[in-house]
C-alpha positions as semicolon CSV with decimal commas, in nm:
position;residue;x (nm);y (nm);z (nm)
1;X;0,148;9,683;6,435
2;X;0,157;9,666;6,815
3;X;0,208;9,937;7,054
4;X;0,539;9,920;7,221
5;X;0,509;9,693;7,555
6;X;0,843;9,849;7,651
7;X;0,935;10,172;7,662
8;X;1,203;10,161;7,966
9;X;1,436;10,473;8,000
10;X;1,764;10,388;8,118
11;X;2,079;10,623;8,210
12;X;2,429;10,476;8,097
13;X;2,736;10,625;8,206
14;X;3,021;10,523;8,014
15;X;3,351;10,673;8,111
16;X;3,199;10,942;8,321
17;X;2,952;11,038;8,062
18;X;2,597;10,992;8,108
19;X;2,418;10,831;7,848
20;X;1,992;10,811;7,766
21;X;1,881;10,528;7,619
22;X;1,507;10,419;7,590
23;X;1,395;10,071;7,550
24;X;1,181;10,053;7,275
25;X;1,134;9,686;7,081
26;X;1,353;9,864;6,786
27;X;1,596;9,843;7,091
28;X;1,509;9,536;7,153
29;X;1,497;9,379;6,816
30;X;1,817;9,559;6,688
31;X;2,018;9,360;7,020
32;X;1,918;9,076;6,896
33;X;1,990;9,042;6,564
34;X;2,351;9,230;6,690
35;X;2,371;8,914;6,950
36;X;2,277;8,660;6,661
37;X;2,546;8,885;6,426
38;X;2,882;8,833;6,695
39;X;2,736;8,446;6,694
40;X;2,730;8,369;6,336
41;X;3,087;8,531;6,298
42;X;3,219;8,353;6,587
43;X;3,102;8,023;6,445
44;X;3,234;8,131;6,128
45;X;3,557;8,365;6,153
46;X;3,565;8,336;5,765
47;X;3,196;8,478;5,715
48;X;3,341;8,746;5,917
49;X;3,356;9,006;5,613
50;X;3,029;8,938;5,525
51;X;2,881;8,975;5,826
52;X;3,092;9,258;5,975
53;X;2,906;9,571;5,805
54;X;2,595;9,392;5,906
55;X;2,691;9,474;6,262
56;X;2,869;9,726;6,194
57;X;2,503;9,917;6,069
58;X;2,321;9,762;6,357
59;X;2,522;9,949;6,559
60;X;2,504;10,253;6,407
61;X;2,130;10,233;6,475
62;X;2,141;10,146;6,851
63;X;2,356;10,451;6,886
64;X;2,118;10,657;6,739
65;X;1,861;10,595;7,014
66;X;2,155;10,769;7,260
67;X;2,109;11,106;7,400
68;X;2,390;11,295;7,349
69;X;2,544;11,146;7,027
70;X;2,796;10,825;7,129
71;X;3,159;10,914;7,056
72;X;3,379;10,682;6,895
73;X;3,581;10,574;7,245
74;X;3,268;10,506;7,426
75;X;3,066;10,315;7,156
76;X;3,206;9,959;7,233
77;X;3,116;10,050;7,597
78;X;2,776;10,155;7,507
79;X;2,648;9,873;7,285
80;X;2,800;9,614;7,578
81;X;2,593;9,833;7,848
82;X;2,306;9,859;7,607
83;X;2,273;9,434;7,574
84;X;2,361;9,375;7,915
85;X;2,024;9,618;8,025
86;X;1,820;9,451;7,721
87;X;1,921;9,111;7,888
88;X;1,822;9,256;8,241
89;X;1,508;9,368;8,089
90;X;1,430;9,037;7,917
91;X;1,463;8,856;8,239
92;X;1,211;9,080;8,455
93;X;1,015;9,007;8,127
94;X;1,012;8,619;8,140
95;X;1,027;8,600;8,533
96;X;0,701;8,866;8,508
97;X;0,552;8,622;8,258
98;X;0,617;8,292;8,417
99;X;0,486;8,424;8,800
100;X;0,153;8,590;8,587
101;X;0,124;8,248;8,464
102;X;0,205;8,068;8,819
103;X;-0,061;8,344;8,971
104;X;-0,340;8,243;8,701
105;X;-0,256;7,865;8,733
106;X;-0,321;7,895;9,154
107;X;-0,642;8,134;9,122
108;X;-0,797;7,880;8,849
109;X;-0,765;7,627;9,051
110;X;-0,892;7,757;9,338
111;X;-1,172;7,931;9,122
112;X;-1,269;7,573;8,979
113;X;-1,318;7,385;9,300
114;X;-1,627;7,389;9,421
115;X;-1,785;7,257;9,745
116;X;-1,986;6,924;9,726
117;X;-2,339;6,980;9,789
118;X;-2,461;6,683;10,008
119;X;-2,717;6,531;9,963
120;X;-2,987;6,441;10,294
């Protein structure tokens, strides 16, 4: 297995308490199977029951990650704060990616070119 690529710490404060949360890609992973959870039951209300102790354990183990222990009036804040910094994260991730790739793309190029020898 890899080594995590992200381990982010973030600070949440939900309803004047602070929060610790650290991105891991359990974190990571866990938000989006939640995300593809609330999807499958919104395209579904009647799979609803079947799906809603699914989420309902996924979670249970995103607030485990929190430093102090989540109560039970800031937990829907949480998990919302929680995806919206996994999203943030994911996009510095992808625009990271795609300007690596835009900054290999313009040094091979200019690697590749080579002057003309002429010939006398």
């Amino acid at each position: 297995m890899m080594a995590s690529a992200c381990m982010i710490s973030q600070e949440i404060t939900i309803n004047g308490k602070k929060y610790h949360l650290t991105l891991t890609d359990q974190i990571l992973s866990d938000v989006r199977r939640l995300k593809a959870l609330y999807n499958a039951a919104y395209e579904d209300p009647e799979s609803f029951d079947e799906v809603s102790s699914a989420i309902s354990t996924t979670i249970t183990q995103i607030a485990t990650a929190v430093e102090p222990e989540v109560s039970d009036s800031d937990l829907d804040g949480l998990i919302q704060a929680v995806m919206k910094a996994v999203d943030e994260k994911s996009r510095e991730t992808e625009e990271a990616k795609a300007k690596h790739l835009e900054d290999k793309t313009k040094t091979g190029k200019k690697s590749s070119v080579k002057p003309k020898k002429s010939k006398k």
